[in-house]
N, C-alpha and C positions, 0 to 999 in steps of 0.2 A: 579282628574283623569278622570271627564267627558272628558276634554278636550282631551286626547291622545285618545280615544273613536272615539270623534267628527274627531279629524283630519285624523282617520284610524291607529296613530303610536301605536295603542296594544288593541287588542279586553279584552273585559273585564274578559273573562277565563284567557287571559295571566298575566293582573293585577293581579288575583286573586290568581295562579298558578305557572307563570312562572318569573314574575319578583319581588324581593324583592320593599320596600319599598321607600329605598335610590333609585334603579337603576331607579325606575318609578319616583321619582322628578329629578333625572337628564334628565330623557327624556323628561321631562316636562319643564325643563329649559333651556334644548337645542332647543325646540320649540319655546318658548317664545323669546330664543333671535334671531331666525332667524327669526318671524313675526316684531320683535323691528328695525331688520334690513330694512326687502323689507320696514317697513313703513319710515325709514330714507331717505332710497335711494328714496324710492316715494315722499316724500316731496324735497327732494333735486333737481329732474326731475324737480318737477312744479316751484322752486324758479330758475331753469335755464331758463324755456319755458317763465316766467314770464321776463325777465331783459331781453330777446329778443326785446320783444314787443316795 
């Protein structure tokens, strides 16, 4: 739960208060895969800048 924290998606009153259990590991999971993403697409950028050369 650091992590929703860390990224700003839920002050930790909200953890504690406003969101159940399940709905903060889906916000967590929704996080997770859109960081799993830009690092996809980031590595994809460099394998295209890369085969330029």
């Amino acid at each position: 739960m650091y992590m929703l924290i860390k990224a700003q998606l839920a002050s930790k009153w909200e953890l504690e208060n406003i969101y159940t259990l399940d709905e903060a590991l889906k916000l967590y999971a929704l996080h997770r895969m859109d960081k799993d993403i830009e690092a996809a697409q980031s590595k994809e950028l460099a394998k295209k800048g890369n085969r330029r050369r």
